[in-house]
C-alpha positions as CSV (number, residue, x, y, z in Angstrom):
1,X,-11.8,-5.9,-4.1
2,X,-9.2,-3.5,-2.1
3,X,-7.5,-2.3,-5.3
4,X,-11.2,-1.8,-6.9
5,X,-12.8,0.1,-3.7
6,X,-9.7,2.5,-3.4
7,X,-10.1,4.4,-6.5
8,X,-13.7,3.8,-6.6
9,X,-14.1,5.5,-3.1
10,X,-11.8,8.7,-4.2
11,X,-14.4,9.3,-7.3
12,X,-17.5,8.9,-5.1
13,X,-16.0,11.4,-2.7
14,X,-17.7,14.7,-4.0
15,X,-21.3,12.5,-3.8
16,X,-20.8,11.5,-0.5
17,X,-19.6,14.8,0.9
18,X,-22.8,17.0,-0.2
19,X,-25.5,13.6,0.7
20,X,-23.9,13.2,3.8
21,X,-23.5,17.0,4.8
22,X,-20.2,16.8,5.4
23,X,-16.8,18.6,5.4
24,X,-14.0,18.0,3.4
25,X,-11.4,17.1,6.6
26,X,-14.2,14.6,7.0
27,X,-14.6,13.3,3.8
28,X,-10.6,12.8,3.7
29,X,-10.5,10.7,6.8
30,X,-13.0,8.1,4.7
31,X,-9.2,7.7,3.1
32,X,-7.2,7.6,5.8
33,X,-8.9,5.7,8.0
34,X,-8.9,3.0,5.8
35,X,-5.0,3.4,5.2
36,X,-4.2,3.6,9.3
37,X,-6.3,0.7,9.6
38,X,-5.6,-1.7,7.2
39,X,-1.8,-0.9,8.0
40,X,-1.7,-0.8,12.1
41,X,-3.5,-4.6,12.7
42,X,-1.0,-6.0,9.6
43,X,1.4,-7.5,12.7
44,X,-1.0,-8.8,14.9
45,X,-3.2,-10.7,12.1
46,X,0.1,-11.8,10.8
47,X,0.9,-13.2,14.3
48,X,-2.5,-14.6,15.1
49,X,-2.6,-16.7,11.2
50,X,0.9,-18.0,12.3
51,X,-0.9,-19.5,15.0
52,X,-4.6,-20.3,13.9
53,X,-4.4,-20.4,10.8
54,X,-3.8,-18.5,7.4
55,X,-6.3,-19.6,5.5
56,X,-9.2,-19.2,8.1
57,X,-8.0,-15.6,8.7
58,X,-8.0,-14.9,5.3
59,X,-11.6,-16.2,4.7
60,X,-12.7,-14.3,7.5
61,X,-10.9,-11.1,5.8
62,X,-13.4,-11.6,2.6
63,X,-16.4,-11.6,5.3
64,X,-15.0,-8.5,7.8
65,X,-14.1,-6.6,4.6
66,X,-18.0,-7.5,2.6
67,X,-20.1,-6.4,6.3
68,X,-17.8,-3.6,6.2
69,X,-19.2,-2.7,2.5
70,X,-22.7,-3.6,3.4
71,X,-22.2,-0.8,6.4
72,X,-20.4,1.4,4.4
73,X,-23.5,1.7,1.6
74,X,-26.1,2.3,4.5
75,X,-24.3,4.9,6.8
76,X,-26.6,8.3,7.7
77,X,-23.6,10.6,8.1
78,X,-20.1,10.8,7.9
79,X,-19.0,9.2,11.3
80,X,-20.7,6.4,10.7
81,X,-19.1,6.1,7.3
82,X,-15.7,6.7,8.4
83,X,-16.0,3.8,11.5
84,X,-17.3,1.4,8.7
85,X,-14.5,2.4,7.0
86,X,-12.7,1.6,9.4
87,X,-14.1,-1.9,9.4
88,X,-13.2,-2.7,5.6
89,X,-9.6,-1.9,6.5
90,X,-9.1,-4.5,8.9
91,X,-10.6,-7.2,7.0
92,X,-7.9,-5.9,4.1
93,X,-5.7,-6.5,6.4
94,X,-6.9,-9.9,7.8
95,X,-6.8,-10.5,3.3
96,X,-3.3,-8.5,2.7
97,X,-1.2,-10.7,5.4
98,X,-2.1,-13.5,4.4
99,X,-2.7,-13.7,0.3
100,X,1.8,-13.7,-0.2
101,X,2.1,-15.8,3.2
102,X,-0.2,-18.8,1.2
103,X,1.6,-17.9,-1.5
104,X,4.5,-18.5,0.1
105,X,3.8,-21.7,1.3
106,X,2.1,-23.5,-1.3
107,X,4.8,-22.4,-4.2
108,X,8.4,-23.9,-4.0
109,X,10.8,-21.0,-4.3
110,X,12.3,-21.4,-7.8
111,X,8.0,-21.0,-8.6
112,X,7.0,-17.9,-5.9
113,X,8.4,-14.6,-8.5
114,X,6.0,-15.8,-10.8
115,X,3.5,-17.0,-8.6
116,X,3.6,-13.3,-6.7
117,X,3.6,-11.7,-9.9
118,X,0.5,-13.2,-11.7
119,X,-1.2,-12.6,-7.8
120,X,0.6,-8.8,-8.5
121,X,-2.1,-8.4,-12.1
122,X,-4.9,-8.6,-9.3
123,X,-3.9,-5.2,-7.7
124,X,-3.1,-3.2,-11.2
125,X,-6.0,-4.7,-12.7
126,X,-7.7,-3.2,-10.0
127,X,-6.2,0.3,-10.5
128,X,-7.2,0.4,-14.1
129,X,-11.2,-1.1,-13.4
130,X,-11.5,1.1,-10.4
131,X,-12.1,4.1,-12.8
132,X,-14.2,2.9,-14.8
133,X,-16.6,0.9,-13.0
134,X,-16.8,3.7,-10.7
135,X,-17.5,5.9,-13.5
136,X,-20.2,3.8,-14.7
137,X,-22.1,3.2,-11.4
138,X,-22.0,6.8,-10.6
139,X,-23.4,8.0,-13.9
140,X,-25.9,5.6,-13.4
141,X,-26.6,5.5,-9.5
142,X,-25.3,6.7,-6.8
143,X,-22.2,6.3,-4.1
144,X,-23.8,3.5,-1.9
145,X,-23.5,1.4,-5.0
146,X,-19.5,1.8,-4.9
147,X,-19.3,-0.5,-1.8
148,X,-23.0,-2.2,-2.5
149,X,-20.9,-4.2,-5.8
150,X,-18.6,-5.7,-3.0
151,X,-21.3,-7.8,-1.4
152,X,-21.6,-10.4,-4.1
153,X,-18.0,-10.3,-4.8
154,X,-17.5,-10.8,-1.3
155,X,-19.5,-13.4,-0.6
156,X,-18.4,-15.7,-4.1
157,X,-14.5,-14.8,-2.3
158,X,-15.7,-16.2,0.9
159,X,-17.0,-19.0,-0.3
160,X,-14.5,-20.3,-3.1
161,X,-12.0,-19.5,-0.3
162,X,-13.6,-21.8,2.1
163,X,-14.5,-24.3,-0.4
164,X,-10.6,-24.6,-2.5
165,X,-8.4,-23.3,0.4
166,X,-6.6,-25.6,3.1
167,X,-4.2,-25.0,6.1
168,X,-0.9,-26.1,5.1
169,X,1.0,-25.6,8.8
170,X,-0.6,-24.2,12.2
171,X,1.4,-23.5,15.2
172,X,0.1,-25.4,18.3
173,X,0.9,-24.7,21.6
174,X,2.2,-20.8,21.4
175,X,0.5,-17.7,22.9
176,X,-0.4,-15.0,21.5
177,X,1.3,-11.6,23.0
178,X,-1.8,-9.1,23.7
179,X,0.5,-7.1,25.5
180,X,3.5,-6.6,22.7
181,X,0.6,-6.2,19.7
182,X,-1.1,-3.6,22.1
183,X,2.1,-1.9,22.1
184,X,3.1,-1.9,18.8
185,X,-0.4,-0.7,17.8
186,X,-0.5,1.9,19.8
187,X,3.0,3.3,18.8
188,X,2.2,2.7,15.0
189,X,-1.2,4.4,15.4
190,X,0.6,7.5,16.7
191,X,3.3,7.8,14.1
192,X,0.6,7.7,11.4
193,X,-1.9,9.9,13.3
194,X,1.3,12.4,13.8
195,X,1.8,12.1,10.0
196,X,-1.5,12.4,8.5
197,X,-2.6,15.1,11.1
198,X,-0.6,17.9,9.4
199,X,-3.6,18.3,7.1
200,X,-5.2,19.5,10.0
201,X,-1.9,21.2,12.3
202,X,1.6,22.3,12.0
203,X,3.9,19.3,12.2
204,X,5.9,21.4,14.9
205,X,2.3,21.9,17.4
206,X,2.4,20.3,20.3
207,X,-0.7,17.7,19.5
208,X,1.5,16.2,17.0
209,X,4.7,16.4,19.0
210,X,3.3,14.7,21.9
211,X,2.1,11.8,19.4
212,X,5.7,11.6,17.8
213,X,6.4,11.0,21.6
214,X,4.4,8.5,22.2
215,X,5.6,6.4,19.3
216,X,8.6,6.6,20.4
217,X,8.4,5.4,23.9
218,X,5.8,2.8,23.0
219,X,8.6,1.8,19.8
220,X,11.3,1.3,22.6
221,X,8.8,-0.7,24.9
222,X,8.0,-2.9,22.5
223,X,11.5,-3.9,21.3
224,X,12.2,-4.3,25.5
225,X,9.2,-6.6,25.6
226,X,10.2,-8.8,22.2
227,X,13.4,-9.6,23.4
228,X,11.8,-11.3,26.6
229,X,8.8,-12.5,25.8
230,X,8.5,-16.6,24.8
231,X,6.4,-16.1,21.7
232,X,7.2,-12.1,20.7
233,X,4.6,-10.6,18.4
234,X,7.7,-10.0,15.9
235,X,10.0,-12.3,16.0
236,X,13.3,-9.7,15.5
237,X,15.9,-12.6,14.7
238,X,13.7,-12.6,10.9
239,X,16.4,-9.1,10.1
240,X,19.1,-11.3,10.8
241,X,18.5,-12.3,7.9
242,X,20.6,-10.3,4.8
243,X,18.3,-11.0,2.2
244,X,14.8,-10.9,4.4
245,X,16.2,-7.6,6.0
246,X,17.3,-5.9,2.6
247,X,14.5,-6.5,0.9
248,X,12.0,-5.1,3.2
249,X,14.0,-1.9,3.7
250,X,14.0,-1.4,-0.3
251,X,10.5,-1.9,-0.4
252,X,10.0,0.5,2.4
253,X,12.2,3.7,0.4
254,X,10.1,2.5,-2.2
255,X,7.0,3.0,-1.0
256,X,8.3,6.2,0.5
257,X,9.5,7.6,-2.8
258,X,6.7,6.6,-4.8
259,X,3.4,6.6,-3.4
260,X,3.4,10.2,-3.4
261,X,3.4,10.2,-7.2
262,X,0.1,9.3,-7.4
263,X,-1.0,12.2,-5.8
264,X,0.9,14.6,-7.4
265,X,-0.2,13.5,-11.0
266,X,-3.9,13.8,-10.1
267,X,-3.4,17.3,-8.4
268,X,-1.5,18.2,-11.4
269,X,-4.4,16.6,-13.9
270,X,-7.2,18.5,-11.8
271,X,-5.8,21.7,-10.4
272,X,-3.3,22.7,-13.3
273,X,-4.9,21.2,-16.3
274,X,-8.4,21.6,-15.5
275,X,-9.4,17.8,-15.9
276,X,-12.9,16.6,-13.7
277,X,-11.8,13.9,-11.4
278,X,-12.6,11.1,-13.3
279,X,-10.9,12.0,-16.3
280,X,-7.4,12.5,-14.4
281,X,-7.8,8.9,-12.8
282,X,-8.4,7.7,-16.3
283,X,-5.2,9.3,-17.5
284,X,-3.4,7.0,-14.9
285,X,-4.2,4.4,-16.7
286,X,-0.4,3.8,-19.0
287,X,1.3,3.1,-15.4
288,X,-0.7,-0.1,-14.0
289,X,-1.5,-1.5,-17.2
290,X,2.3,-1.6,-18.3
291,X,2.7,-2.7,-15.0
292,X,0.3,-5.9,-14.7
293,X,1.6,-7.0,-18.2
294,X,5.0,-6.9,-16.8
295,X,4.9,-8.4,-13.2
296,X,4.7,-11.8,-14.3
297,X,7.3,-11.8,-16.3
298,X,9.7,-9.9,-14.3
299,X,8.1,-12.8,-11.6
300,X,10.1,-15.6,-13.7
301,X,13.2,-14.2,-14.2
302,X,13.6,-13.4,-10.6
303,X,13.0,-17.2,-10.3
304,X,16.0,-17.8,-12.8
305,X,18.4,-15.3,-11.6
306,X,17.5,-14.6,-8.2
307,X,15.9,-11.0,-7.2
308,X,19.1,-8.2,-7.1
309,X,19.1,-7.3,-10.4
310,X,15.3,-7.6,-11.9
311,X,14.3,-5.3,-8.6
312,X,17.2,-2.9,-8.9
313,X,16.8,-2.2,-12.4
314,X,12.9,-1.5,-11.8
315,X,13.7,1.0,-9.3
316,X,16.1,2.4,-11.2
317,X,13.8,2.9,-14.4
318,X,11.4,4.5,-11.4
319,X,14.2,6.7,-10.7
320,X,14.1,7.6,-14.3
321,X,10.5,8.3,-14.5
322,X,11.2,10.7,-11.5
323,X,13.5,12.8,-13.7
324,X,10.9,12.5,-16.4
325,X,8.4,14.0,-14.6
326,X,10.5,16.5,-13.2
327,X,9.9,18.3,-16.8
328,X,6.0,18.7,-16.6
329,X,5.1,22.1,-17.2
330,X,1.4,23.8,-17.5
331,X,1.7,22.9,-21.2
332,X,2.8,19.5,-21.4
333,X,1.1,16.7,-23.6
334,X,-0.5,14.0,-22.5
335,X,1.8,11.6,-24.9
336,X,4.7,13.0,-22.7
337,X,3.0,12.2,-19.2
338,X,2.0,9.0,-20.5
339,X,5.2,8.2,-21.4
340,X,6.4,8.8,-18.1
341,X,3.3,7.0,-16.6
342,X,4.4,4.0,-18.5
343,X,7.7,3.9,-17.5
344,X,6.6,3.9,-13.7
345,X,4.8,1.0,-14.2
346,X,7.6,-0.8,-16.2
347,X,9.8,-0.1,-12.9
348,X,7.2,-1.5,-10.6
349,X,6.8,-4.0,-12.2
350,X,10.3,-5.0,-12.0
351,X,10.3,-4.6,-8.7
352,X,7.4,-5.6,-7.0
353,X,7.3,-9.5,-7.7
354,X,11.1,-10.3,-7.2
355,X,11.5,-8.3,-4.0
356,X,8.1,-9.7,-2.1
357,X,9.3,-13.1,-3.5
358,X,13.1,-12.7,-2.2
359,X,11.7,-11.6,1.1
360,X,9.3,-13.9,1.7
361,X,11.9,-17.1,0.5
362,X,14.1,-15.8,3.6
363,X,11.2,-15.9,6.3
364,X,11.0,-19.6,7.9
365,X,8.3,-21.1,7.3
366,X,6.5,-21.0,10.7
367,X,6.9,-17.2,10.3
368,X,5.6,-16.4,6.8
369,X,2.3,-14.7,8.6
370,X,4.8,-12.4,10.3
371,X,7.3,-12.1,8.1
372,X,4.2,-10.8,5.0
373,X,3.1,-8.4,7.9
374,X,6.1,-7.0,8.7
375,X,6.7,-6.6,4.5
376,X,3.2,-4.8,4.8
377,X,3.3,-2.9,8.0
378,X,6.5,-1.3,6.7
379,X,5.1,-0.8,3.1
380,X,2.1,0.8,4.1
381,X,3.8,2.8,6.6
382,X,6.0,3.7,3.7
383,X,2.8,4.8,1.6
384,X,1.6,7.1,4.7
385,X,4.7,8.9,5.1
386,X,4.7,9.5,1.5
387,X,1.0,10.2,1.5
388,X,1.7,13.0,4.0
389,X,5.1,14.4,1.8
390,X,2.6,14.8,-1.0
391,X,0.2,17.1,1.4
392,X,3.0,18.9,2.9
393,X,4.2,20.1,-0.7
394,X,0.7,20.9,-1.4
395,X,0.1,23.1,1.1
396,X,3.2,24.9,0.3
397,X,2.3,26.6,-3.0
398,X,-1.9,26.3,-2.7
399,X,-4.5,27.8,-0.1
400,X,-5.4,24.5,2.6
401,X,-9.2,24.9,1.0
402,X,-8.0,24.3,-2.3
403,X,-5.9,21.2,-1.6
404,X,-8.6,19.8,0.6
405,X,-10.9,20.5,-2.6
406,X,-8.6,18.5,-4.8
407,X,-7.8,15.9,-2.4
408,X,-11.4,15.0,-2.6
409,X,-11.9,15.5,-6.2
410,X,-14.3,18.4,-6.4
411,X,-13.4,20.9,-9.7
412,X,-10.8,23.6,-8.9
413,X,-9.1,25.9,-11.3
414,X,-6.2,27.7,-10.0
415,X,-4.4,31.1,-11.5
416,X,-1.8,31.4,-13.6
417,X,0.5,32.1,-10.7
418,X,-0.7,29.7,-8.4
419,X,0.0,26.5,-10.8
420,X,3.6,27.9,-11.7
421,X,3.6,27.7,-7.7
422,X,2.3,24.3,-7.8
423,X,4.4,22.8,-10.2
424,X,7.5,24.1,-9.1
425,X,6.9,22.4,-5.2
426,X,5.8,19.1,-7.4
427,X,9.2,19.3,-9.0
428,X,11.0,19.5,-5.6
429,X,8.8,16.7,-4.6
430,X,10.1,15.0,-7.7
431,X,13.4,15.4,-6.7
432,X,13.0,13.9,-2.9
433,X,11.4,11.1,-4.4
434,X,14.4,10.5,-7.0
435,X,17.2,10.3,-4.3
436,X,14.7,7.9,-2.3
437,X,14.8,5.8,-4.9
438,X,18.0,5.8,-5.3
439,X,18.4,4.7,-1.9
440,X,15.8,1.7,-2.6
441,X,18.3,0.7,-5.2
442,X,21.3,0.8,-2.9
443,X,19.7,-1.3,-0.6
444,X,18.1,-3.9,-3.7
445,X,22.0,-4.4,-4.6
446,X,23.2,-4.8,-0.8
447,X,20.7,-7.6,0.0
448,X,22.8,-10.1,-0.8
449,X,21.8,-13.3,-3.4
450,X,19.1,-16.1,-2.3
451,X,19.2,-19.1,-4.6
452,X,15.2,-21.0,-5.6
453,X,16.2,-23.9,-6.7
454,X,14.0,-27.1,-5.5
455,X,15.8,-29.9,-5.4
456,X,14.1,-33.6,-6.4
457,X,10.8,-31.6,-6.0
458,X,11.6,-30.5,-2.5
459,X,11.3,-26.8,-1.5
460,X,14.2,-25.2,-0.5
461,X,16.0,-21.7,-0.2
462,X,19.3,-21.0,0.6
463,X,19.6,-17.4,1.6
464,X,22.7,-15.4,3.0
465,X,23.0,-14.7,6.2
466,X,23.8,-11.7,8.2
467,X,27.0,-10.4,8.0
């Protein structure tokens, strides 16, 4: 359903900005809001399933994230859409923590690459269906319809959850810290409000300076408050951990190098090539498809082998695909972009499975709730610093309007001069994204080696140690 409604909702956009009578800085907060969301409450529903329970959070994610639809499909005007929005995110969220942390702890560890990567098909299958249903419904209906086909789904989820899902493990007796998740939220919330707020202001105005302030106080409060709290909202002796630690700082570059790419491609597709918005999400197509056929797979050998060298190598065939695309020009053929395409989603698939699985085999087992939100939160924040690189390089080389305009997906065509412009910032892009990658990779080899063996059908991970 997540993967689904995020490329469905970026189609419907132009729809739902002329029914609604809104503006385009309105229509891309329906994004974002989502995105800030669904990545600030990660922690704190982590936290809370460690204690009540995963599975009866993660139920109550299918029913927070189908009201959320319901709302979304009858909302009058843009505010209301973008508070509804709002309301899908955190039941993602309540869904996201806690779909590896059952995972986790249902699946011995020489079983959890694989197990992650077949659950990894879900999200690319997503990214390639998301097109084209939302293609169909809105040739045939209109946008309410985009988050209207998430009520049945969402109540089927609900109830087959409820139904085939039970609690493995539930902490009794600990509290929950209101004050440290407060904190955290707060500080989180105004790193990603400071990031994604350059659409609208200069990075160096004082609105976003004073929010870059207040994450920092509120990040050095919080660490204060987890060391002397009984039951800390993030438990911070999870990165002594060398593989645990390693792992979630490689998916972090990752997300930061990559999730920009995205972007970039469409902006090229629409603005220089002159493709409607449909079309260049169709064109995407090559990179999750190659990438849901090769999760699983990757999946199993990281159960073999262990996770170093399956995710290192996928990062560096990203890194690859960076160079790759660092050669698009006005005039390039599709066959060569889709190559490209393809090979980002070979590399991602590589990666993905046997680094979630190393991570999550280093996390004890009372902490898995924390230890996926943590993953997540620094995933997702990852995605919105990207997210906001991709922007900035925009709005380097093309009038704010006409980003805005292809943000959203409405038809642009931009001079001769302006796409040479365009291209040549998406090349530097390229080029941060490469040496990001390459930092992923440094940090994929340094994580040290976890073995998942289960011994006489017991469970167990050995993984190194700090230091």
């Amino acid at each position: 359903m997540a993967a689904i409604d995020s490329t469905i909702v970026i189609l419907g956009l132009p729809s739902m900005m002329v029914e609604l009578h809104a503006g385009l800085i309105e229509m891309v907060w329906v994004i974002i809001g989502y995105l800030l969301v669904s990545t600030v409450f990660l922690l704190t529903f982590g936290r809370i399933a460690d204690m009540l329970g995963r599975v009866r959070l993660y139920n109550l994610g299918f029913v927070v994230f189908t009201v959320g639809s319901l709302l979304c499909g009858l909302s009058g005007n843009a505010a209301q859409l973008i508070v509804f929005r709002l309301v899908q995110g955190a039941g993602a969220a309540m869904m996201m923590v806690n779909s590896m942390a059952i995972l986790t702890e249902v699946f011995p560890p020489n079983e959890r690459g694989r197990a992650l990567g077949i659950n990894g098909i879900t999200w690319a299958a997503g990214g390639i269906i998301g097109p084209v249903l939302g293609g169909l419904i809105l040739s045939i209906s209109n946008w309410r319809w985009i988050f209207f086909i998430n009520i049945p789904i969402g109540i089927i989820g609900a109830l087959w959850g409820y139904i085939a899902l039970r609690e493995v493990s539930e902490r009794k007796g600990e509290r929950f810290d209101g004050v440290g998740a407060a904190v955290f939220s707060v500080g989180l919330l105004a790193l990603l409000l400071a990031l994604t707020s350059g659409i609208q202001y200069r990075f160096t105005s004082p609105p976003i300076l004073g929010l870059f302030a207040v994450f920092v106080l509120a990040a050095v409060a919080f660490v204060v408050r987890e060391q002397r709290t009984a039951f800390p909202t993030l438990d911070l002796t999870l990165f002594r951990n060398r593989v645990y630690n390693f792992s979630v700082m490689a998916a972090t570059m990752q997300s930061l190098a990559l999730f920009s790419v995205n972007f970039m491609i469409v902006f090229y597709l629409q603005g220089v090539r002159g493709y409607d918005p449909l079309k260049a999400v169709l064109l995407l197509i090559p990179m999750p498809l190659v990438n849901s056929v090769v999760g699983p797979f990757s999946g199993l050998v990281a159960d073999r082998i262990g996770a170093r060298v399956p995710a290192t190598v996928g990062l560096l065939v990203q890194a690859a695909a960076l160079l790759w695309f660092m050669q698009l020009t006005p005039t390039t053929t599709y066959l060569q972009l889709a190559a490209g395409l393809a090979l980002m989603g070979l590399g991602g698939g590589m990666f993905f499975p046997p680094n979630t699985s190393a991570a999550m085999s280093a996390a004890p087992r009372e902490r898995l709730g924390v230890a996926s939100a943590t993953l997540g939160t620094m995933r997702q924040t990852g995605m919105v610093v990207s997210f906001a690189l991709s922007l900035a390089v925009a709005a380097t080389s093309l009038p704010r309007d006409v980003m805005l305009q292809l943000f959203v997906g409405t038809s642009v065509s931009l001079g001769s001069a302006v796409m040479q412009e365009f291209v040549f910032g998406m090349h530097r892009a390229f080029l941060v994204s490469f040496v990001l990658c390459l930092i992923a990779a440094g940090f994929s080899v340094v994580r040290g080696r976890e073995t998942r063996t289960a011994l006489n059908g017991t469970p167990s991970a050995v993984t190194e140690e700090s230091g």
